[in-house]
Backbone as CSV, one residue per row, in Angstrom:
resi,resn,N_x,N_y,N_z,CA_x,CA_y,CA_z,C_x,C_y,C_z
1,UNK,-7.469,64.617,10.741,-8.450,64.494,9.680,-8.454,63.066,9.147
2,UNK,-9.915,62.631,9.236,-9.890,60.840,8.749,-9.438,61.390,7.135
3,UNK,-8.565,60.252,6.457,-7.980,60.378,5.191,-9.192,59.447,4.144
4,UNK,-10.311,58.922,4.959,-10.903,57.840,3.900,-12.068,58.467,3.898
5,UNK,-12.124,60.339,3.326,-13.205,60.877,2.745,-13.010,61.380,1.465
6,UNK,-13.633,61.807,1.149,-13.278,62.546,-0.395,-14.958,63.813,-0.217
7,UNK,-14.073,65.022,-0.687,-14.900,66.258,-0.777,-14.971,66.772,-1.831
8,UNK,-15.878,67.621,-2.006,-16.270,68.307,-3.212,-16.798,69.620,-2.737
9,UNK,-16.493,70.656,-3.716,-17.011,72.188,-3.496,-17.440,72.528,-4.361
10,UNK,-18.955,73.623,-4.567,-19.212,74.136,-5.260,-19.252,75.180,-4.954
11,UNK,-18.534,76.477,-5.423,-18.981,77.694,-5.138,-19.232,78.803,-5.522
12,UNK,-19.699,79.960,-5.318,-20.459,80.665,-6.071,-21.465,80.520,-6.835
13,UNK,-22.722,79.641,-6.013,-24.127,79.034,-6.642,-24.941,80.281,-6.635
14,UNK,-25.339,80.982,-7.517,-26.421,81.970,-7.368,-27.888,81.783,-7.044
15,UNK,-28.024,81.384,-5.860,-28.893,80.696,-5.081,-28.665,81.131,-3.746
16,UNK,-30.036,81.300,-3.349,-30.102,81.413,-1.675,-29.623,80.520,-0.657
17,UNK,-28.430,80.682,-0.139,-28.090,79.799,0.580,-29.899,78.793,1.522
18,UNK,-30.745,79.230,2.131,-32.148,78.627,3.014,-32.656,78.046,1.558
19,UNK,-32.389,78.238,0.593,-33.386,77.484,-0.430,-32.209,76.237,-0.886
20,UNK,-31.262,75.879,-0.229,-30.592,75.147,-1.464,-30.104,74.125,0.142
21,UNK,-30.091,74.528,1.121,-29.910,74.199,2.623,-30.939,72.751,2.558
22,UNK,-32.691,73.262,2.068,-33.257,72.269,1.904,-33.564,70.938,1.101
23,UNK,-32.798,71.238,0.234,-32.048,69.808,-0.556,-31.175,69.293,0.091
24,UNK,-30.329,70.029,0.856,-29.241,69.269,1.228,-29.453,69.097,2.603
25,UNK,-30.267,69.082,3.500,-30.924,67.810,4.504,-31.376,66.882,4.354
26,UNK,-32.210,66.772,2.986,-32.577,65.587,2.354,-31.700,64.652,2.461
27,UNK,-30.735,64.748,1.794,-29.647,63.487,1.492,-28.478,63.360,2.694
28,UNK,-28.249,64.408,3.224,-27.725,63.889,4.333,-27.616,62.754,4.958
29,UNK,-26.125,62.270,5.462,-26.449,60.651,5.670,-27.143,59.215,5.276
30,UNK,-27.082,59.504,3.760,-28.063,58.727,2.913,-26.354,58.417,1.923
31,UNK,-27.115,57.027,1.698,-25.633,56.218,0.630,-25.520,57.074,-0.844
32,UNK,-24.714,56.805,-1.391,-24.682,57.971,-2.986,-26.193,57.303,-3.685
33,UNK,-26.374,56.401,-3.789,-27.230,56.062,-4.920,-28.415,56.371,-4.712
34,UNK,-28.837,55.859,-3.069,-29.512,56.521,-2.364,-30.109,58.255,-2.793
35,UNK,-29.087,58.896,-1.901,-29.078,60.524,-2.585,-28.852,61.153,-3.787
36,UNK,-28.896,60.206,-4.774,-29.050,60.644,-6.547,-30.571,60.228,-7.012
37,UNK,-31.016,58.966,-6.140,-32.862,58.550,-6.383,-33.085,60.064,-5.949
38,UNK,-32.944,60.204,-4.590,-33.509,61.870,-4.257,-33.723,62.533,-4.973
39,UNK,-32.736,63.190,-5.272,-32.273,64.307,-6.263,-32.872,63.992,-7.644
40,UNK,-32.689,63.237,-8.121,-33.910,62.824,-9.397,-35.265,63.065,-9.215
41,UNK,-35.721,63.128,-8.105,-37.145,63.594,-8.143,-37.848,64.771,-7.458
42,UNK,-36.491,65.477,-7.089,-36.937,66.959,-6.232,-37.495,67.518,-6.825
43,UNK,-38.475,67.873,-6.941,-38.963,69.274,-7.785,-38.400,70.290,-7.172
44,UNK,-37.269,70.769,-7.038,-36.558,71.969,-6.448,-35.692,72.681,-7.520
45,UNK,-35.161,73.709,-7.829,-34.279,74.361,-8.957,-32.771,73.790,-8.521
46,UNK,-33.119,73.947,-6.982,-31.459,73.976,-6.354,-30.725,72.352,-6.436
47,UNK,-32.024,71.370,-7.052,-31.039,70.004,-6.876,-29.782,70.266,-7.771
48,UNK,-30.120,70.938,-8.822,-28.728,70.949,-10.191,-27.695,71.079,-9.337
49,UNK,-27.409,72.273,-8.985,-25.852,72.369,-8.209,-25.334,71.376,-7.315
50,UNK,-26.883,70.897,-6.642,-26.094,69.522,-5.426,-25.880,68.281,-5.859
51,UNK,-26.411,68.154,-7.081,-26.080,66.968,-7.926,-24.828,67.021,-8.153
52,UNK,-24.932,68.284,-9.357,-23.328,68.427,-9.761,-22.145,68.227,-8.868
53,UNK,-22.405,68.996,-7.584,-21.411,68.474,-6.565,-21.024,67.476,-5.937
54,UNK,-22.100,66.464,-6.172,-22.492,64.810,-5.458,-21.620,64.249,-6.820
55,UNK,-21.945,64.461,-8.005,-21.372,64.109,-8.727,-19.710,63.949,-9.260
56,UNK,-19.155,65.483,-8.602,-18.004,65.936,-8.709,-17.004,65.105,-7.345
57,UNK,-17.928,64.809,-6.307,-17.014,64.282,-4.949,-17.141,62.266,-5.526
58,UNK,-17.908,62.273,-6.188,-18.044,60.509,-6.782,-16.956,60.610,-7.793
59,UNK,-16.692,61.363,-8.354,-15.716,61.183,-9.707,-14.137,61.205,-9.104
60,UNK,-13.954,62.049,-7.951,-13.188,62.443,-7.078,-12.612,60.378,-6.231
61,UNK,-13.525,59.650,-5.682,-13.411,58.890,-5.075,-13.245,58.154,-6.013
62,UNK,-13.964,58.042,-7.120,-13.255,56.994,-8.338,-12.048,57.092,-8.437
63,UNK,-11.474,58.222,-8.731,-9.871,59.056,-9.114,-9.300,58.415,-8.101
64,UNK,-9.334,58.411,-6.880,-8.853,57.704,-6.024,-8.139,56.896,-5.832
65,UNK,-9.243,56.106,-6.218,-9.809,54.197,-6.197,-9.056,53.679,-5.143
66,UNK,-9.398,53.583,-3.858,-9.079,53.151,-2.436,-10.525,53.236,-1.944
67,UNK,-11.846,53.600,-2.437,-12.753,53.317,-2.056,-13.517,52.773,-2.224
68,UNK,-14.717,51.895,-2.012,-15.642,50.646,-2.396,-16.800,51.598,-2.861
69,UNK,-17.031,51.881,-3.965,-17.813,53.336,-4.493,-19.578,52.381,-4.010
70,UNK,-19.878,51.202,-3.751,-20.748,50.610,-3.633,-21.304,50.840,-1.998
71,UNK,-20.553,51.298,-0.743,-20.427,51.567,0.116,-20.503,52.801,0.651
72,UNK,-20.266,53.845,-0.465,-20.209,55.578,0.252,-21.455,55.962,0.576
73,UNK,-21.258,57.061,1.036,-22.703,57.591,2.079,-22.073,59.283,2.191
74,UNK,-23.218,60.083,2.028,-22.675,61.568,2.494,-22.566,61.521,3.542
75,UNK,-21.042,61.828,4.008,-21.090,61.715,5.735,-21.331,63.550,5.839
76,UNK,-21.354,64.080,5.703,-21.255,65.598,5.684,-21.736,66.240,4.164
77,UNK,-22.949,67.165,4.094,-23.016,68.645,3.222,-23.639,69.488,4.189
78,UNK,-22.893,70.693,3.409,-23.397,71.892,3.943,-23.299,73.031,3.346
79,UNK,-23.934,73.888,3.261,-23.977,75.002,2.788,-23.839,76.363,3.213
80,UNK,-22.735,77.339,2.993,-22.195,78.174,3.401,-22.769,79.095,2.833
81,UNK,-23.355,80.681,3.411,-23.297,81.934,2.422,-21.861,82.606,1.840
82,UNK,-22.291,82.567,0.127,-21.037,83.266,-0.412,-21.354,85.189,-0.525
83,UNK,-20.310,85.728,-1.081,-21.216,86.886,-1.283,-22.032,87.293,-1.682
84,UNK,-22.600,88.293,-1.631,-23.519,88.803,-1.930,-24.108,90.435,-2.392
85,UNK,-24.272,89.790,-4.044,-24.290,90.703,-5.166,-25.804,91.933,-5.099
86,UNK,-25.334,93.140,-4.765,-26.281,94.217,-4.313,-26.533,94.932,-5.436
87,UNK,-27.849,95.113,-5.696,-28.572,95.762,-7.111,-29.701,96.541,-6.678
88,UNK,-30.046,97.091,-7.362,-30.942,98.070,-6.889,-32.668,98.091,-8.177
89,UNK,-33.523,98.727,-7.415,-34.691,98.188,-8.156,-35.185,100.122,-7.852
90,UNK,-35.441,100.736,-8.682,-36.393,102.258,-8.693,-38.036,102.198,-8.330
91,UNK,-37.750,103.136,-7.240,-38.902,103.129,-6.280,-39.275,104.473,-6.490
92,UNK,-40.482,104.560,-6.095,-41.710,106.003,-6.391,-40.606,107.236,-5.455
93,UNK,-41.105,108.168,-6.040,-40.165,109.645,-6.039,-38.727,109.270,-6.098
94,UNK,-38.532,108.796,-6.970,-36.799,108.866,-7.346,-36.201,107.928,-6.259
95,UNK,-36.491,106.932,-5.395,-35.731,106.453,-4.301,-35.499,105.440,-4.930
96,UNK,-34.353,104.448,-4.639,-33.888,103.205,-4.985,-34.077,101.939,-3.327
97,UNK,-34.803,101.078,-3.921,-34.652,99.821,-2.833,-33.526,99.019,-3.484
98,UNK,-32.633,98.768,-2.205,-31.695,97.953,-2.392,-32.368,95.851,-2.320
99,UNK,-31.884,95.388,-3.618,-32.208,93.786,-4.139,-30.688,93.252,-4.166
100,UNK,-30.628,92.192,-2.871,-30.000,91.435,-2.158,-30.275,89.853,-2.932
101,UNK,-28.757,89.718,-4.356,-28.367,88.731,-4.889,-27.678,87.324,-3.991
102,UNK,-28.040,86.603,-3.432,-27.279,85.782,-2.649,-26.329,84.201,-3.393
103,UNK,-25.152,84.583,-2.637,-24.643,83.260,-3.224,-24.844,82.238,-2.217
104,UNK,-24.390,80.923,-2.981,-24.253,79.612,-2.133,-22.537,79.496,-2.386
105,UNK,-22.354,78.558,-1.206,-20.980,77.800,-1.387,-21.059,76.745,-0.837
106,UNK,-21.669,75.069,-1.680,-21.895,73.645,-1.786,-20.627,72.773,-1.231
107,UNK,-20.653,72.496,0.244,-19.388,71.512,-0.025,-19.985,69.718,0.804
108,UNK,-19.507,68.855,0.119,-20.229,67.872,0.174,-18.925,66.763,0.758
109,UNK,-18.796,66.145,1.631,-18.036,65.161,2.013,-18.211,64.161,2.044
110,UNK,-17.740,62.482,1.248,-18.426,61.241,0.821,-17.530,60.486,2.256
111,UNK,-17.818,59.175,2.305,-17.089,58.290,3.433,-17.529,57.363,3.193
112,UNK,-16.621,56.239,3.761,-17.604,54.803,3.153,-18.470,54.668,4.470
113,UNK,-19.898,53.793,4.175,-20.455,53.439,5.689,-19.507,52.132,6.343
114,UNK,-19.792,52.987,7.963,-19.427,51.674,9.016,-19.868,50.295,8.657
């Protein structure tokens, strides 16, 4: 494992993992400052959590301080399905449809660029 990354996790996002997937191709391989302009102008719900997590792996590399914070780049996010919270919604003659709560689990890996 290269030692000159720094990661961050978010998990248990109550969010669809395919809706929160598409923020986080955006910034992929894009420098931090870079992928915070992004994220400032998504009109998406799901930037909050990937911020927060972009945010949480930068505070992480500060803590550090062995890295040139002027230099990082997401070398890696991705988004994992967490569980998933099953509820039910009442349907005509007494039947219940089952409503499929989905989690996210945000993990974001910084690196400096080559």
């Amino acid at each position: 494992m290269d030692e000159h990354v720094v990661r961050a996790k978010g998990r248990y996002i109550r969010m669809a993992p395919r809706k929160v997937r598409i923020i986080a191709d955006t910034i992929r391989s894009k420098r931090v400052d870079e992928a915070s302009a992004i994220l400032a102008f998504a009109p998406r719900r799901a930037v909050g959590p990937v911020k927060k997590v972009l945010e949480s792996a930068l505070d992480a590399a500060r803590k550090a301080g062995n890295f040139d914070l002027e230099n990082l780049m997401v070398r890696e996010i991705y988004v994992d399905q967490g569980p998933t919270l099953k509820r039910g919604r009442s349907r005509a003659r007494g039947m219940m449809t089952q409503i499929q709560k989905k989690t996210s689990h945000i993990t974001v890996v910084l690196g400096e660029a080559e």
